[in-house]
NUMAR-364471 format. One record per residue: residue in one letter; x, y, z of N, C-alpha, C, O in turn. Coordinates in steps of 0.1 Angstrom, whole numbers, padded with zeros to 4 digits, always signed. Example, Ala and Ser with C-alpha at 12.3 -4.5 7.8 and 13.67 -1.06 7.14 Angstrom:
<nodes>
A+0132-0057+0078+0123-0045+0078+0132-0033+0078+0142-0033+0085
S+0128-0022+0071+0137-0011+0071+0129+0000+0079+0134+0011+0080
</nodes>
This chain:
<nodes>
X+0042+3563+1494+0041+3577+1490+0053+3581+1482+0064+3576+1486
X+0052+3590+1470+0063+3588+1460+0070+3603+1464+0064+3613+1465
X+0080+3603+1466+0095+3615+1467+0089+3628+1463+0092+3639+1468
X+0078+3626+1451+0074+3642+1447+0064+3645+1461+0066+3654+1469
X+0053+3637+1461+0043+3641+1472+0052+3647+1484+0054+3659+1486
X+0060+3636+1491+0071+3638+1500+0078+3656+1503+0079+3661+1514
X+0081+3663+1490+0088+3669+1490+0079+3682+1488+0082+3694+1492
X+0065+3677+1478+0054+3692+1480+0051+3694+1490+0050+3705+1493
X+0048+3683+1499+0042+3688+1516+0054+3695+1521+0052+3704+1528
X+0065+3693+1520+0079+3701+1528+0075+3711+1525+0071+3719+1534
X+0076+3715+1511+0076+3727+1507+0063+3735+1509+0065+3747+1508
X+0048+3732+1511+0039+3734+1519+0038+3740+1535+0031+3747+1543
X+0049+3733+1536+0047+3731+1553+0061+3746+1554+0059+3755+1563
X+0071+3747+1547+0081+3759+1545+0076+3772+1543+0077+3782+1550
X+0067+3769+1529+0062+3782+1532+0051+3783+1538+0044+3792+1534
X+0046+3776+1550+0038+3778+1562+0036+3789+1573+0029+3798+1578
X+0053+3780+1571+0063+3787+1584+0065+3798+1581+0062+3807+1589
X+0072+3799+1564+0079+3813+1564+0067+3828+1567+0068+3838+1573
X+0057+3822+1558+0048+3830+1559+0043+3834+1574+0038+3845+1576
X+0044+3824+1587+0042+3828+1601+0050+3841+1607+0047+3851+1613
X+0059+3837+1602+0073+3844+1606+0074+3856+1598+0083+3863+1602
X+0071+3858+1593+0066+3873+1583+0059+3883+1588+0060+3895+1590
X+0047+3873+1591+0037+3881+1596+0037+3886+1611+0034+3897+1614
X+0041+3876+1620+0048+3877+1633+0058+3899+1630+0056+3909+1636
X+0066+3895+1621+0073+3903+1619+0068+3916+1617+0075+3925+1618
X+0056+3917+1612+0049+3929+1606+0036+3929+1615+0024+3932+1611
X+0041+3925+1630+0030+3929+1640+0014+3919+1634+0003+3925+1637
X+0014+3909+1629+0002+3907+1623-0004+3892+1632-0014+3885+1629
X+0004+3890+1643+0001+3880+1649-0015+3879+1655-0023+3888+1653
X-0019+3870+1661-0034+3868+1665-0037+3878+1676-0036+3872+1687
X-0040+3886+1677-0041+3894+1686-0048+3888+1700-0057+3881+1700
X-0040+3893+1714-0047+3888+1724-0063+3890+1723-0069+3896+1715
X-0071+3880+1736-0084+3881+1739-0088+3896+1745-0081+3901+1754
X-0098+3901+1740-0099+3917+1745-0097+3917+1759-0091+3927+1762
X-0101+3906+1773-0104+3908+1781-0087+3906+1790-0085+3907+1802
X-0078+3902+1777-0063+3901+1790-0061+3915+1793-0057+3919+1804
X-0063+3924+1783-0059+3941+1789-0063+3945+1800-0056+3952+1806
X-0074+3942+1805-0081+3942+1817-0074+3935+1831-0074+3941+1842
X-0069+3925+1829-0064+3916+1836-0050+3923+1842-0048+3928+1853
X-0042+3924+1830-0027+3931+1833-0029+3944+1836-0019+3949+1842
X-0039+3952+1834-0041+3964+1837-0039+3964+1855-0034+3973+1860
X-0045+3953+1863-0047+3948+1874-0034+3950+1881-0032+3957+1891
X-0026+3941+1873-0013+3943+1878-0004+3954+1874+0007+3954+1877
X-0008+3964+1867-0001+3977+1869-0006+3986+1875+0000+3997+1877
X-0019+3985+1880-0024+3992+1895-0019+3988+1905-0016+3997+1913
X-0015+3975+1909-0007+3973+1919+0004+3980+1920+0006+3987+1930
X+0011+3978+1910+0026+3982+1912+0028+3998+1912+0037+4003+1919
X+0017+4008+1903+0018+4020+1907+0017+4020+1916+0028+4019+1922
X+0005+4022+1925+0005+4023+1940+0016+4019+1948+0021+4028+1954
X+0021+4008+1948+0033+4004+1958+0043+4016+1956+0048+4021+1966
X+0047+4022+1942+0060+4029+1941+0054+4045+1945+0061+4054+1951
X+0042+4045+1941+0038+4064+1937+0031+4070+1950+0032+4082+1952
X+0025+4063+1957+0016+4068+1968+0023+4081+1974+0020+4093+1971
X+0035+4078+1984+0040+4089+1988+0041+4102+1985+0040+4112+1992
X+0045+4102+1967+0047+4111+1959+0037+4119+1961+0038+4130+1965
X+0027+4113+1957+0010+4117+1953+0008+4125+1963+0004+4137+1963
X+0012+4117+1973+0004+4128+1987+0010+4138+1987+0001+4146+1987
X+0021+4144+1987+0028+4156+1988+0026+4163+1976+0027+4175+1976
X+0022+4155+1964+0017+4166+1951+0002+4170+1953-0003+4180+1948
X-0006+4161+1963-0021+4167+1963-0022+4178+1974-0031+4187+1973
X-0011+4177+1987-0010+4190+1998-0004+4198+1992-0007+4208+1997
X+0007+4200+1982+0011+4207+1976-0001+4220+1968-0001+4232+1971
X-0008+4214+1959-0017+4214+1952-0027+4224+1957-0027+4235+1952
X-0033+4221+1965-0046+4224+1978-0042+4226+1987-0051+4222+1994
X-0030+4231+1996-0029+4236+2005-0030+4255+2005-0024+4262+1997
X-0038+4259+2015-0038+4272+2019-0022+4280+2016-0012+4275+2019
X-0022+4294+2009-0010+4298+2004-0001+4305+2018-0004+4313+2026
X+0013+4298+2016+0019+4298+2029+0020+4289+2043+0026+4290+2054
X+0012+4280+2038+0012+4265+2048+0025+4259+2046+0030+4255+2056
X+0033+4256+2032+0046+4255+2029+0055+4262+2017+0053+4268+2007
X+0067+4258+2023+0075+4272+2018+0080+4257+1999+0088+4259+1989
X+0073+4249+2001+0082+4237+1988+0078+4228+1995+0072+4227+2005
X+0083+4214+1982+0082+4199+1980+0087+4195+1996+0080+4190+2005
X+0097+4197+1994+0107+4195+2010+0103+4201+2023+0104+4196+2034
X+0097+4213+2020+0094+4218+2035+0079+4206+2040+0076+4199+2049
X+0074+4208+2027+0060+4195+2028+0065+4179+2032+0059+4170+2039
X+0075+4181+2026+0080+4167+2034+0083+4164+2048+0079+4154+2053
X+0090+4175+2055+0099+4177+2064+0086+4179+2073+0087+4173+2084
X+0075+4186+2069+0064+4188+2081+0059+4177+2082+0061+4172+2094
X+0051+4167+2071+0047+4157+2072+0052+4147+2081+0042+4141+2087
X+0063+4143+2085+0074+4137+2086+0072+4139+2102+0067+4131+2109
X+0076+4153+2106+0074+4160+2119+0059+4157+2124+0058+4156+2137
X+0052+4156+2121+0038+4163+2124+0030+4148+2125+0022+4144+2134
X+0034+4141+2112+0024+4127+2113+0032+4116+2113+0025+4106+2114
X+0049+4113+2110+0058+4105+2110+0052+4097+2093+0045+4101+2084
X+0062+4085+2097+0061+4079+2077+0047+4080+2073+0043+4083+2062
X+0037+4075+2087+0023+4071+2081+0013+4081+2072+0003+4080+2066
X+0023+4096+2078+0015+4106+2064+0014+4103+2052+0004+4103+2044
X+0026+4099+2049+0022+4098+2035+0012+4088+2029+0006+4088+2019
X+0014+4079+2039+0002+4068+2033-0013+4071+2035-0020+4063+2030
X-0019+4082+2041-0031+4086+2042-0035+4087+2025-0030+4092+2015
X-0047+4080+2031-0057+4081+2014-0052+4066+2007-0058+4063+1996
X-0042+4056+2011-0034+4048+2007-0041+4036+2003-0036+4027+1997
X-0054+4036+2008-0068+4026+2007-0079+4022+1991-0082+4013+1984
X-0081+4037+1992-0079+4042+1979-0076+4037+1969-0084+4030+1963
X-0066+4041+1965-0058+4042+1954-0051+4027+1953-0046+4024+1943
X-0052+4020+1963-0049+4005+1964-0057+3995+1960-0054+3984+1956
X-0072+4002+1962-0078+3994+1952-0083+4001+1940-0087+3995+1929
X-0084+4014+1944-0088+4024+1931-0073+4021+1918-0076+4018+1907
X-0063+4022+1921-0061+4026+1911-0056+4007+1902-0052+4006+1890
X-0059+3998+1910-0062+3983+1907-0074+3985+1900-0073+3976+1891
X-0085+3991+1898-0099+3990+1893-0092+3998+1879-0091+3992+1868
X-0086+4014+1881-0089+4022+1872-0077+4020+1861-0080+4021+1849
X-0063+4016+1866-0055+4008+1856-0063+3993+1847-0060+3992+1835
X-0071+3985+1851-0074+3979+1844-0090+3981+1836-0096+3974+1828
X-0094+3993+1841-0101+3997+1833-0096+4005+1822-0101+4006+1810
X-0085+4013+1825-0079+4020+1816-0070+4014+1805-0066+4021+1796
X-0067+4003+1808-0056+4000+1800-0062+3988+1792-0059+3986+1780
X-0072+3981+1801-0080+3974+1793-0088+3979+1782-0089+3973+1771
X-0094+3991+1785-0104+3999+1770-0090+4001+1760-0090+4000+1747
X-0079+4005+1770-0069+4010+1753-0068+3996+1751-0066+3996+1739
X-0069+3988+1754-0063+3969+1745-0075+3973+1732-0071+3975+1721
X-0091+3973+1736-0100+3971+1732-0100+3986+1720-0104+3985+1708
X-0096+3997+1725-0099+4009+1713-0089+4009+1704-0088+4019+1697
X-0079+4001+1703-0067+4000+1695-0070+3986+1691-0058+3982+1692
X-0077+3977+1688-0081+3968+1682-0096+3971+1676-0099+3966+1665
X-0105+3980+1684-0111+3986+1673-0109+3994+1663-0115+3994+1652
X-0098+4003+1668-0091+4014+1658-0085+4007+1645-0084+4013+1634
X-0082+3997+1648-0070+3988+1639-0084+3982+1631-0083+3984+1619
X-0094+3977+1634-0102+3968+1627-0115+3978+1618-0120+3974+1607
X-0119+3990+1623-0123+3996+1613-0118+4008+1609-0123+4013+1599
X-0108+4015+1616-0101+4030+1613-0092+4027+1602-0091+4034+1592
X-0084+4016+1607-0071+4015+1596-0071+3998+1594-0064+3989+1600
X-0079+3996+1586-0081+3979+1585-0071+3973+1570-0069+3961+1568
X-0067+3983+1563-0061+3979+1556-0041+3982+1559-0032+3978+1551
X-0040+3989+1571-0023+3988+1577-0020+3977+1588-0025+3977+1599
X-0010+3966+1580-0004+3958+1589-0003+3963+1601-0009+3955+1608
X+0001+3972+1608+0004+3978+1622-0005+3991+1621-0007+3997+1610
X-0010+3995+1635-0018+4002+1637-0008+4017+1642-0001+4017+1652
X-0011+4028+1631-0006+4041+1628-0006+4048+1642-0016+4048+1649
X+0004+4054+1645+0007+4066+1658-0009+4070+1659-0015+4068+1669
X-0014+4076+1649-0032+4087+1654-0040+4071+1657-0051+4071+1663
X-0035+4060+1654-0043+4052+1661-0045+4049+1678-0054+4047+1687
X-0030+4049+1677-0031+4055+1690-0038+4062+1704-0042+4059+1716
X-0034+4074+1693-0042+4085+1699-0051+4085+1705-0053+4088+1717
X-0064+4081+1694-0077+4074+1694-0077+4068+1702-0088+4068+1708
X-0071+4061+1706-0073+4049+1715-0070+4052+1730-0077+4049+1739
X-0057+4063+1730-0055+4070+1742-0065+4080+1747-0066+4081+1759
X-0072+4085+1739-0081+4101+1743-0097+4087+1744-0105+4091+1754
X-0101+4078+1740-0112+4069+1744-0110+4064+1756-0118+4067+1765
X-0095+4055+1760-0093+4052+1773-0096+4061+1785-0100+4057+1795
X-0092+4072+1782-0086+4083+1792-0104+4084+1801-0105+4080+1812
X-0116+4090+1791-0128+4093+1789-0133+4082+1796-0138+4084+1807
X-0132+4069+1790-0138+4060+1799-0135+4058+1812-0143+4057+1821
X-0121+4057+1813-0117+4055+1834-0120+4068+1838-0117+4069+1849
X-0126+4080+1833-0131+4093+1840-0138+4083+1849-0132+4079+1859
X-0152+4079+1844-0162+4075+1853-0160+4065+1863-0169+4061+1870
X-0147+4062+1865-0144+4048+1875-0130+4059+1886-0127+4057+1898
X-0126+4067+1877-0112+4075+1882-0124+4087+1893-0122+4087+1905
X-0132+4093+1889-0136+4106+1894-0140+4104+1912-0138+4111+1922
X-0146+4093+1909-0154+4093+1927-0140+4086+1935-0138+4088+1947
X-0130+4080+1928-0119+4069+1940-0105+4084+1939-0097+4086+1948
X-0106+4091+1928-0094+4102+1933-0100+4112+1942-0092+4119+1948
X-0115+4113+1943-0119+4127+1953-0114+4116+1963-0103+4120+1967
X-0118+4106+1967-0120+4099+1979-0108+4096+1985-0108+4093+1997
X-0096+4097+1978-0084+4097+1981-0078+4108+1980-0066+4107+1983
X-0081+4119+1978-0076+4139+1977-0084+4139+1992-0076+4140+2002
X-0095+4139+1994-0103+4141+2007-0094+4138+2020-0094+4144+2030
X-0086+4126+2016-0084+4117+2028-0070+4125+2027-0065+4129+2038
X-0065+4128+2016-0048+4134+2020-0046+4146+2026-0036+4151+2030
X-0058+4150+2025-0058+4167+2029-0062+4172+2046-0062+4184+2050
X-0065+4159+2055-0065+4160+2065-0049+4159+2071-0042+4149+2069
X-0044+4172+2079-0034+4167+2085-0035+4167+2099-0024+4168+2105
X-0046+4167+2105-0046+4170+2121-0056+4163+2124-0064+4160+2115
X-0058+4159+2139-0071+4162+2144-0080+4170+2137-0089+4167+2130
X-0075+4181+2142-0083+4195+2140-0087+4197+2126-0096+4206+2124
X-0081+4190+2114-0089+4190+2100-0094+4178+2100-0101+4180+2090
X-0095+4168+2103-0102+4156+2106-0114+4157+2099-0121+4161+2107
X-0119+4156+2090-0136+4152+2090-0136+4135+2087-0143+4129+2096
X-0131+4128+2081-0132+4117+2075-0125+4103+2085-0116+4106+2093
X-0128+4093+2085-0124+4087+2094-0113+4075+2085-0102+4072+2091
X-0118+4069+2070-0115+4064+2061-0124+4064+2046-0135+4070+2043
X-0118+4057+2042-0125+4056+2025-0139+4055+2029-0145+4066+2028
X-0148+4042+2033-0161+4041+2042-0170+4051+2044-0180+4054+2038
X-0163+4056+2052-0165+4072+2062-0168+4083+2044-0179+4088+2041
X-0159+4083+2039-0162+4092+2027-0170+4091+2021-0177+4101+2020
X-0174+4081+2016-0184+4077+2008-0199+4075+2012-0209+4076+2005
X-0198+4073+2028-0209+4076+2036-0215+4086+2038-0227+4086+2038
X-0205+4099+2040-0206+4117+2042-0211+4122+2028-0222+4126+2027
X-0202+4121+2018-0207+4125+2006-0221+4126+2000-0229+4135+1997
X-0219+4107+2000-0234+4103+1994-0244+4111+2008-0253+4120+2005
X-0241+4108+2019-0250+4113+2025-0258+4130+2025-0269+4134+2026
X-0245+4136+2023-0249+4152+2018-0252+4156+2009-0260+4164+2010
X-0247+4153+1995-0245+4156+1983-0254+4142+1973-0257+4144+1961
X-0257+4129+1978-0257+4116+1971-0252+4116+1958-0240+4120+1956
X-0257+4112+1950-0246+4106+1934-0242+4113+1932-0230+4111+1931
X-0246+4126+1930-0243+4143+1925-0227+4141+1933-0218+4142+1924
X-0222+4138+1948-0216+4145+1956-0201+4136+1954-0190+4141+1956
X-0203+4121+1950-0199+4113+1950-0187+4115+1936-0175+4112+1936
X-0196+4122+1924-0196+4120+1914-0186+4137+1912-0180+4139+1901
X-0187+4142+1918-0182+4155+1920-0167+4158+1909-0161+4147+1906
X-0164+4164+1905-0152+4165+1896-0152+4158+1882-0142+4156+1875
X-0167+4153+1880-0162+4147+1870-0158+4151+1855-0151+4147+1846
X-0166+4161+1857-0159+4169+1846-0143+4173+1841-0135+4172+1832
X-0147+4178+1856-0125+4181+1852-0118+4168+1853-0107+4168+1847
X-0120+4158+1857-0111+4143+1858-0115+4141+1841-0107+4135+1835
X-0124+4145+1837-0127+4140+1819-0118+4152+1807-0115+4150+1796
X-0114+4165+1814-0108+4170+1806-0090+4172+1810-0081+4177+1803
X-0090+4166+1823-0075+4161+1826-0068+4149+1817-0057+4148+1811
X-0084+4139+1820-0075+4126+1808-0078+4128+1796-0080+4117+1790
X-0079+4136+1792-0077+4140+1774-0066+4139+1773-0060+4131+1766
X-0060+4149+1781-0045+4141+1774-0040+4130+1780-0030+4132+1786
X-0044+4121+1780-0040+4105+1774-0036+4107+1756-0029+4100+1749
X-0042+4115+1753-0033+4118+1735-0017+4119+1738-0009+4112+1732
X-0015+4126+1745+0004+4130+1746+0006+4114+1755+0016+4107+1750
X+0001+4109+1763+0005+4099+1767+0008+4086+1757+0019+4081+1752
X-0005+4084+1755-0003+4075+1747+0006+4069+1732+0014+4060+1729
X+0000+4082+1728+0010+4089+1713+0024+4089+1718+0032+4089+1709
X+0029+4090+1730+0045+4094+1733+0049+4079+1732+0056+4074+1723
X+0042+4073+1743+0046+4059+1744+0048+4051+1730+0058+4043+1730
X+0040+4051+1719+0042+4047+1706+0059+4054+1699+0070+4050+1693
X+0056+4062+1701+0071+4072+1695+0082+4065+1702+0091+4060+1695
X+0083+4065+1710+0089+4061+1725+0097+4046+1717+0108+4042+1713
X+0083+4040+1718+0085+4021+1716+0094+4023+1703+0106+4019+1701
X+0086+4029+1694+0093+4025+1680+0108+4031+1678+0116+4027+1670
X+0110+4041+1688+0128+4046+1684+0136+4035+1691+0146+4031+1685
X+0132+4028+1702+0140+4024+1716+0142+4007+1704+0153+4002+1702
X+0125+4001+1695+0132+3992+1688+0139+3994+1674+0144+3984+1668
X+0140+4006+1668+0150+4008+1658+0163+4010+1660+0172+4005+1653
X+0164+4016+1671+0175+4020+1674+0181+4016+1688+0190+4023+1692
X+0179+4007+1695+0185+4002+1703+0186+3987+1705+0181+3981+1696
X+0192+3980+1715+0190+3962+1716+0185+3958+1728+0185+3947+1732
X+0180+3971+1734+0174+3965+1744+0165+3957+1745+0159+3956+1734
X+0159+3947+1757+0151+3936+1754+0137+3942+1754+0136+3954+1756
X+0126+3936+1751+0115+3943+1752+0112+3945+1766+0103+3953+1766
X+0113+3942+1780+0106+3947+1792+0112+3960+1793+0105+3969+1797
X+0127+3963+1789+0135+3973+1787+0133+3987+1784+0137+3998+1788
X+0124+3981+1773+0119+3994+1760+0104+3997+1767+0099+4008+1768
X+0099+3984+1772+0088+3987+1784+0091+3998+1791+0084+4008+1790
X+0101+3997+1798+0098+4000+1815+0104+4020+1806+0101+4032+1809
X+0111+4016+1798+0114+4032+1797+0108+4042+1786+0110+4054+1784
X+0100+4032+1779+0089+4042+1773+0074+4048+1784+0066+4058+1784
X+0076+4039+1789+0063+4037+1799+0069+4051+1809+0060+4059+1810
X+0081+4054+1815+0085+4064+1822+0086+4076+1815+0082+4087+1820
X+0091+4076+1801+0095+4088+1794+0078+4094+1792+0073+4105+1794
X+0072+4081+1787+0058+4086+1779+0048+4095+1791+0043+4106+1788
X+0047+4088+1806+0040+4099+1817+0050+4108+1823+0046+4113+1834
X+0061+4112+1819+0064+4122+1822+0058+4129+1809+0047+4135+1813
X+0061+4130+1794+0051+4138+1789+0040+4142+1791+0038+4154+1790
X+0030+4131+1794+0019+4136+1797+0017+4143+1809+0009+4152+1808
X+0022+4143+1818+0024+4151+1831+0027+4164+1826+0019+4172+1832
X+0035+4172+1816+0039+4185+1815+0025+4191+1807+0020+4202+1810
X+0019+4183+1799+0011+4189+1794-0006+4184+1806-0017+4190+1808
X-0004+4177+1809-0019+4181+1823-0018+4184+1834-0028+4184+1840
X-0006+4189+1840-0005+4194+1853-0017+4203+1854-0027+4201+1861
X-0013+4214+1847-0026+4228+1850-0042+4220+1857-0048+4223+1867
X-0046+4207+1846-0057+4204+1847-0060+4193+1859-0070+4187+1863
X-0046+4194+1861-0049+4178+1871-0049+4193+1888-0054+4189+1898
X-0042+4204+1887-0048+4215+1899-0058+4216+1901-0063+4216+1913
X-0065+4219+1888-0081+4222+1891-0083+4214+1893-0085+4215+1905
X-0086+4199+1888-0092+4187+1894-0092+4186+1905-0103+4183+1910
X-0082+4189+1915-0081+4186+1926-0086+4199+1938-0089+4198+1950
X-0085+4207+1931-0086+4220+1941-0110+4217+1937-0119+4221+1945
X-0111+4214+1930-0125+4211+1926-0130+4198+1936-0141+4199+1941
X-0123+4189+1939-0127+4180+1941-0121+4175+1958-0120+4164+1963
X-0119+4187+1964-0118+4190+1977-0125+4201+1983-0123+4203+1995
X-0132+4207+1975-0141+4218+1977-0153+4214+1986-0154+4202+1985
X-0162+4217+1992-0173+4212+1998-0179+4206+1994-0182+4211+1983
X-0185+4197+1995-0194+4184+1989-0209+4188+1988-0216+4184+1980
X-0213+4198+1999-0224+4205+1996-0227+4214+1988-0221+4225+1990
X-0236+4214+1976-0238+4226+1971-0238+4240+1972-0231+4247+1967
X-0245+4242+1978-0246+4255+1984-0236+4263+1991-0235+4276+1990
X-0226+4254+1997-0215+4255+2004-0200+4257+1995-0190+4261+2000
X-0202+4253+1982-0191+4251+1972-0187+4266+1967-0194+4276+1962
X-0172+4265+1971-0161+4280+1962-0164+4274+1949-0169+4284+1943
X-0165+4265+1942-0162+4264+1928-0172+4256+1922-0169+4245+1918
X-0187+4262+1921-0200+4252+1916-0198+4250+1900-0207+4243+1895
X-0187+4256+1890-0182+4254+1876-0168+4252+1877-0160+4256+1885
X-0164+4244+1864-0148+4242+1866-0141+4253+1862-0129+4252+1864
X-0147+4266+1856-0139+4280+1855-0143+4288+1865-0140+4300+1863
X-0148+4284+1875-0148+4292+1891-0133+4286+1896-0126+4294+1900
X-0129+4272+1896-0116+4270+1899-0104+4277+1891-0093+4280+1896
X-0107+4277+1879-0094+4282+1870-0093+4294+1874-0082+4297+1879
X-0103+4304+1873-0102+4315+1875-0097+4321+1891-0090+4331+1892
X-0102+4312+1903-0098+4313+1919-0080+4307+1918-0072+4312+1926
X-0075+4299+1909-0062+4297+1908-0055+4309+1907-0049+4316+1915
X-0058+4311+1894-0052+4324+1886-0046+4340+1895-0037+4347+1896
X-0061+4338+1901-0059+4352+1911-0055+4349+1925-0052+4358+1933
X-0056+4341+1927-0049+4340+1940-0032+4338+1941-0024+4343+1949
X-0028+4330+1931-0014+4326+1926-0006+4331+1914+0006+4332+1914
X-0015+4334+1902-0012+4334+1887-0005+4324+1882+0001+4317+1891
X-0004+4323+1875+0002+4315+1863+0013+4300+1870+0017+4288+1866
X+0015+4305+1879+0022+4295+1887+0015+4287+1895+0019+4276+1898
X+0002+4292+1899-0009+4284+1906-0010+4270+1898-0011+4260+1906
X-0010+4267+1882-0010+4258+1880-0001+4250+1881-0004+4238+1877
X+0012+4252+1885+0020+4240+1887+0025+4238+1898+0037+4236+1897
X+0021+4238+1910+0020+4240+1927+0024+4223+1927+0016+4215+1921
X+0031+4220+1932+0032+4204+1931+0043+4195+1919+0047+4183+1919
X+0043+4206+1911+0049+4200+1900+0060+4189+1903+0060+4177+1898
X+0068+4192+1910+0085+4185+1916+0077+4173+1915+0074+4165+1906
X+0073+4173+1929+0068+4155+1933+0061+4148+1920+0063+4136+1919
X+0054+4154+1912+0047+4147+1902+0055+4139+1888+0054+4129+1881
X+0065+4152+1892+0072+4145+1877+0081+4136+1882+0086+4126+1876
X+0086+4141+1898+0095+4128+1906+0085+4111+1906+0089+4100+1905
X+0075+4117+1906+0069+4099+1911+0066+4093+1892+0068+4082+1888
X+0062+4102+1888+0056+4096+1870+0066+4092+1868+0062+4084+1860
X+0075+4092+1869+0089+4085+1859+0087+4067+1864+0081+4058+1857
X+0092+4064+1876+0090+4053+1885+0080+4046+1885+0080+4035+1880
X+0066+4054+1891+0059+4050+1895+0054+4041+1882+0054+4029+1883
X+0050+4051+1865+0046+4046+1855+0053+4035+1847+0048+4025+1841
X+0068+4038+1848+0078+4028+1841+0076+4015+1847+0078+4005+1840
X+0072+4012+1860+0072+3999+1868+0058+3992+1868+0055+3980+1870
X+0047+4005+1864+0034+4000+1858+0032+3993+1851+0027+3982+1853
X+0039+4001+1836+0037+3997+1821+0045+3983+1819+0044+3974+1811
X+0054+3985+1829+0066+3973+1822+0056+3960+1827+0052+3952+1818
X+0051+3957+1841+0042+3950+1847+0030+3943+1838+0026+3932+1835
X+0028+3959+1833+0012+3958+1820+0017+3947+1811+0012+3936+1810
X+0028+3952+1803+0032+3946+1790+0035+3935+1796+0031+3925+1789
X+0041+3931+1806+0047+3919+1811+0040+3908+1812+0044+3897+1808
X+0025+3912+1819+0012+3902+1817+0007+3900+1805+0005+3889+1801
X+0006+3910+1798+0003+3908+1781+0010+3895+1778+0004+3884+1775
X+0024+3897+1778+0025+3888+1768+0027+3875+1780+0025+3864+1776
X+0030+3877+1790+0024+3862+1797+0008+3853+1793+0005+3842+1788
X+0000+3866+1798-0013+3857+1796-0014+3856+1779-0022+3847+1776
X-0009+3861+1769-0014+3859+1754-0003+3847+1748-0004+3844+1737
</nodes>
């Protein structure tokens, strides 16, 4: 083989490489299999739950408690604490242990999937897929885990809101799903689903933050990427928390309401807005607020970092 052949393949094989490494660089790498988003989504339902549960419970008695049952975050603590010891807060803890293992990886899985569609016919000619790609991808996700999120958050709001004997109806998750369906069937099950669909719309401020978030943390900082993980992932659901709180009240004040028709304070989701308003005003929607924005920092930063962390393991 003569020194020229020798030296065209080098230079074949150079600009092979260089060209990998370019594209690597301009985000243009092979994109994972649609179905790892799903997978890692798995593992940031785990890890929410482990950190946020507690939180949760004291933002959903916060929330839906009769006006004057507590005086704050702390007094709700301090009774809890008194009244049912640590294991209050874990009520409803069933739930959300496998619910929010189902609804993280359904949720995080559709954004892998609506941001690789977004990228493949929305914006097919930008090396990296644009902030409103995003978006799109966030306000589709959100919509889809409605239908998986709506029946496992009543069923876990139900269970937090017993604090006695004496408010007892439910015995566990089982028990709920048994009463429901049994009173109400799909209808009863399915209950809130509306407002759980106009709560995760904003997945837009979520999502869209988190992009803003990533891209300053790698211009402008050296942290490693689980880093830029774990703290866009906390900054970005605290955003979204300030702009859905109001919506995530109603959700809940809806979806603790009687299961029976006939029996229901709020048979429309503006029978709840409007029962907030006048009973509380304007403050009614943020009854809870403390604990929510206490647990979204943690609870989400230790999610996302988890999420991203499987990504790029399994890809």
């Amino acid at each position: 083989m003569s020194v020229a052949v020798v030296d065209e393949e080098d230079r074949v094989y150079n600009e092979i490489q260089k060209a990998s490494k370019v594209a690597q660089a301009d985000g243009n790498e092979t994109p994972p299999p649609k179905y790892v988003g799903f997978i890692a989504g798995m593992c940031s339902g785990v890890m929410k739950n482990a950190v946020g549960h507690p939180f949760d419970t004291i933002k959903v008695r916060l929330q839906t408690a009769p006006k004057g049952q507590f005086k704050g975050p702390m007094d709700c603590v301090f009774k809890t604490v008194k009244n049912e010891g640590l294991r209050g807060f874990y009520k409803g803890f069933t739930p959300p242990l496998v619910g929010w293992v189902l609804m993280d990886s359904v949720m995080l899985g559709s954004l892998h999937v609506y941001r690789r569609w977004a990228k493949d016919y929305i914006y097919p000619q930008e090396s990296k897929l644009p902030l409103m790609g995003h978006v799109i991808a966030g306000l589709g996700s959100g919509l889809t885990v409605s239908f998986v999120a709506a029946p496992i958050e009543q069923f876990k709001a139900r269970l937090q809101v017993q604090y006695d004997a004496k408010s007892r109806i439910y015995k566990g998750p089982i028990d709920v799903v048994q009463k429901l369906y049994k009173t109400s069937g799909i209808r009863g099950i399915y209950s809130g689903l509306f407002s759980t669909m106009i709560f995760r719309t904003n997945f837009i401020f979520w999502w869209g933050s988190y992009e803003l978030f990533t891209q300053w943390f790698e211009q402008n900082t050296k942290m490693s990427k689980p880093s830029i993980n774990f703290w866009s992932g906390g900054l970005s659901a605290t955003v979204f928390w300030i702009f859905a709180y109001p919506a995530d009240v109603v959700k809940q004040t809806i979806m603790t309401d009687s299961p029976i028709l006939a029996e229901k304070k709020f048979p429309r989701w503006i029978d709840a807005v409007k029962h907030i308003y006048s009973t509380n005003g304007l403050r009614g929607f943020t009854k809870g607020f403390g604990p929510s924005i206490l647990r979204s920092f943690p609870a989400n930063a230790a999610a996302l970092a988890a999420f991203e962390a499987a990504m790029r393991f399994l890809h």
